[in-house]
Structures are given as structure tokens and as C-alpha cells.
Phi, psi and omega in degrees: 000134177278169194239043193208118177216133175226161150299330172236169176315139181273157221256295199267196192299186132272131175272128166299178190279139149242146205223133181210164221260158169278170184233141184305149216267351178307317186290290182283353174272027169258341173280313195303116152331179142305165170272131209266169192274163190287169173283178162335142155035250191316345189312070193324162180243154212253135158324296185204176179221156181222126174293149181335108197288167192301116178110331189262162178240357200252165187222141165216155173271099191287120201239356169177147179335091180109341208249100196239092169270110167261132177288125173245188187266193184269052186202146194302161204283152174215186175270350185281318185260043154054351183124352202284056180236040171240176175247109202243128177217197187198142209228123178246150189239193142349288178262330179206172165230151175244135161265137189246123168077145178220015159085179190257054144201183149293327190278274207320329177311333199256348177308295202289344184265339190275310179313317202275327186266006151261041151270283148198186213251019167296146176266153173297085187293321191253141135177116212263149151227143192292329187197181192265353201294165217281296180321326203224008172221344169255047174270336178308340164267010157308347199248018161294329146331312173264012167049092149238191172277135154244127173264138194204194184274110181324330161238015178280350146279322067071289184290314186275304181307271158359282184278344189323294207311298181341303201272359190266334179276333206241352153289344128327281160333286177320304206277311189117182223244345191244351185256303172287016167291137200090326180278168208197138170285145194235106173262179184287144196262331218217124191243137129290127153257313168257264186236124167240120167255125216238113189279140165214055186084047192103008180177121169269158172231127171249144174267152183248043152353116167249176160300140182317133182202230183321335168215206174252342190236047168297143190238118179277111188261126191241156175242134207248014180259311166276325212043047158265137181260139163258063179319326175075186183282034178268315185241120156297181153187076187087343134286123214281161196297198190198114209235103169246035175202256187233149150290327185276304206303304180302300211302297183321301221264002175303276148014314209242349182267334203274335182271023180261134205252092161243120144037275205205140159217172207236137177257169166279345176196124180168206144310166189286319202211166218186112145302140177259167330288014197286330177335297181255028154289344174298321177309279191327320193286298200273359178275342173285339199258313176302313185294326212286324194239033166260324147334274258260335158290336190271324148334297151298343173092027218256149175267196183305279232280321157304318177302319177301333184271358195237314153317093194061040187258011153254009176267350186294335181269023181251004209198115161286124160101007191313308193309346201270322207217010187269317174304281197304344188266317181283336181277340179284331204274307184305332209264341184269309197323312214274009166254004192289000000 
């Protein structure tokens, strides 16, 4: 039987079944902490956080049964954090496990992969990427080893084919030749086109294919045992979004993530877990205020160069990196507005 079920046909491969006896539930509940004070305001409250496996430098946090997340930081990729400024996690089953996201290099990849295997000794089946940035896939070769499927968004080889030269030169560049050693683009064996579900024993996770938003090829990941969702970089959370697909396309599908009765969700950059809907209203608060006034400037006959100095400039003490990353946010937004 495959272990791989959609509404439509897959693009890519299929995975065969793989099969490993279950393992008693001991190991890992012997790791998890006391339970912890909830996070900030929106924040889910975590089971446990498990320290830094030997030799890693990274921590991850059980955010619902079976469900692990590492935080990563508020800051551009560098050789001191190596790529680790995403948020990455791994969801274990019965029988296997999948990881959603592998961080920005191979070294923090193998970091986030020695956590999964103190965790347990489930083999890796899965590993999903929510998008093509640099941050959250090029960690996927620490998981070669482990022959699983990668999985992605039907245009997510499409998007990694295109940039590869781009992201293999400017991660360099960013990381340094020792923070970037190893990495490589990994494309997916396995397309969403609609919806794909992934057994891993006693618990599935269904993938989502959206619509162009934060990109073109996003993926929404859910774990359907937990009702935890993994949004990927469709929700920011005090790091300021980052817009490489549509502004009209993100605002709709916001709109529509804001309505969703899930548990818990997981960002791309943020806290480990999150509630809807107070989660994506600051997202929601700032893509309105650049579109309503990158109108209203292109309205006035105002150029590129005006938007940029004005345009969504009552958001700045609301957002870490804003100076990093808002001017590109207004020029992606003036060049799709000024054709509506």
C-alpha cells in the first residue's frame, strides 16, 4: 500500500511503504521536561524543551505530543549563526519520522538531525519544505543519508532550478566557506499539487498547496493527531514578512489562514507555536497599511523612489529587521499595485 495519498496524481515519485516494528513510548517521554509557562500573549505553551544534543548547538521544544520544534533567530544569515534564523520542526509516528524545514546550511541541518535522533531511533521517511528560501531547505542535505522523500509544492523545483546559481553564490557569500560547506540544492522526489497525505504510523500530516503568497510554491503542513499546522513563511511573528510572490495573493490567502480552527500553529519565523487568529494579525495589520499606502501614493503620481521613503513607515517599531527588508517589500508591492 502506498504511503503516499492525494486528490490529484503526483508530478513525482512515490514512496514506497517502509515498515519498523513500534517502539515503546518511554524513551521519548523520559526526555520531555515539566511543562512550561505559556509563551507571550499568542503563544502555545510547550510540553518541554530538550537540550542540545551532544555536539549541536541548537534546542528544540515539544510543542504537542509527538510535535518538536526549533526556533530560530531574528537575524540575516551570517557565518556566526550559520543559517539557523528559521524555524524547523519534526513530527514522529509511529513507525517514522518527518521533518518540516532543515534550517539555512548543512552544519545546523545535521545539528537539527543529531536532535531528532535523541529524540528517537524512528527512521526519517519525510522532509518536507514549506518553500524554496535558502533558510528552510539548505539544510536538507544533513537528511541524505537518510534516503527519505522530499517533499514540496509542485513548483517548488521550478523556483530551486531557476535560483540555484543565485542561492549557492549569495550563501556563500552570507554564510563564509565554513558555515557553507556542504550545502546544496535538494530537489523534491515528491510534488504536491492539491493536498498529500503522509503516513507515518498512528498519525498523518497533510500537505497543502496554496496559492502564490509569500511565494509561489508554499506549502501548508498539518499534523492531524495534534491539530498542529506548520505555515512556513506564510506567518511572520516579529520578524517582518518578506514578500517573493503576491501581495494581493498573501493578503487573500491571510484572510483565509486567519479562519482556520487548528490547535496550534507553527511560523516560519517566530515562536516555536502560536495561536490563530491573534497570530497573523500583525501580518495582516502590515500588509494593509503598505498596500492602502503604496496606493494611494501611485494614486498621487508619486514614483518608486517616493514609495519607498514613506510607504508603510508607521510599521517600523512594530517589526525586527524592518531597515533589512521593508524597502524591498515596498518595491515588490509598488511594481505588482501599479498595474492593478
Amino acid at each position: 500500500m502506498d504511503r503516499l495519498r492525494q486528490g490529484q496524481a503526483l508530478s513525482g515519485e512515490v514512496a514506497d511503504e517502509i515498515r519498523v516494528p513500534a517502539h515503546a513510548l518511554a524513551l521519548q517521554a523520559c526526555r520531555r521536561t515539566v511543562l512550561k509557562s505559556a509563551l507571550a500573549l499568542v503563544a502555545a505553551p510547550l510540553l518541554g524543551r530538550l537540550p542540545a544534543a551532544a555536539g549541536a548547538t541548537i534546542e528544540v521544544s515539544e510543542i504537542a505530543p509527538g510535535v518538536f520544534v526549533h526556533q530560530g533567530r531574528y537575524e540575516v544569515q551570517s557565518p556566526e549563526n550559520r543559517g539557523d534564523i528559521s524555524n524547523a520542526g519534526f513530527v514522529v509516528g509511529d513507525e517514522a519520522v518527518a521533518v518540516i524545514d532543515t534550517l539555512g546550511s548543512a552544519k545546523v541541518g545535521r545539528e537539527l538531525r543529531a536532535a531528532i535522533k535523541a529524540v528517537t531511533d524512528k527512521p526519517i521517511r519525510y522532509v518536507v519544505n514549506t518553500h524554496m528560501h535558502p533558510d528552510h531547505v539548505f539544510g536538507n542535505a544533513a537528511f541524505k543519508e537518510d534516503a527519505p522523500q522530499f517533499v514540496g509544492h509542485h513548483k517548488l523545483r521550478r523556483g530551486l532550478d531557476a535560483r540555484a546559481g543565485t542561492y549557492m553564490t549569495s550563501g556563500k557569500a552570507m554564510l563564509g566557506d565554513d558555515a557553507f560547506e556542504g550545502c546544496e540544492i535538494i530537489l523534491p522526489t515528491v510534488e504536491v499539487k492539491d493536498r498529500l497525505t503522509l503516513d507515518l504510523g498512528g498519525r498523518t500530516l497533510v500537505c497543502e498547496a496554496q496559492p502564490t503568497a509569500h511565494t509561489d510554491n508554499d506549502l501548508i503542513v498539518t499534523d492531524s493527531k495534534t491539530d498542529t499546522a506548520f505555515l512556513g513563511d506564510l506567518l511572520f511573528s516579529q520578524h517582518i514578512p518578506t514578500l517573493d510572490g503576491s501581495l494581493r495573493g498573501w493578503m487573500t490567502l491571510i484572510d483565509q489562514i486567519e479562519k482556520r480552527q487548528v490547535a496550534r500553529v507553527v511560523p516560519g519565523h517566530g515562536p516555536h507555536a502560536m495561536h490563530l487568529p491573534e497570530a497573523i494579525l500583525p501580518e495582516k495589520r502590515y500588509w494593509a497599511v503598505v498596500a492602502a499606502d503604496v496606493r494611494a501614493l501611485i494614486k498621487d503620481g508619486k514614483d518608486l523612489t517616493d514609495a519607498t521613503k514613506t510607504a508603510g513607515q508607521s510599521e517600523r517599531g512594530n517589526w525586527k529587521l524592518f531597515d533589512q527588508y521593508h524597502v524591498r517589500n515596498v518595491t515588490s508591492a509598488y511594481a505588482e499595485l501599479e498595474w492593478e
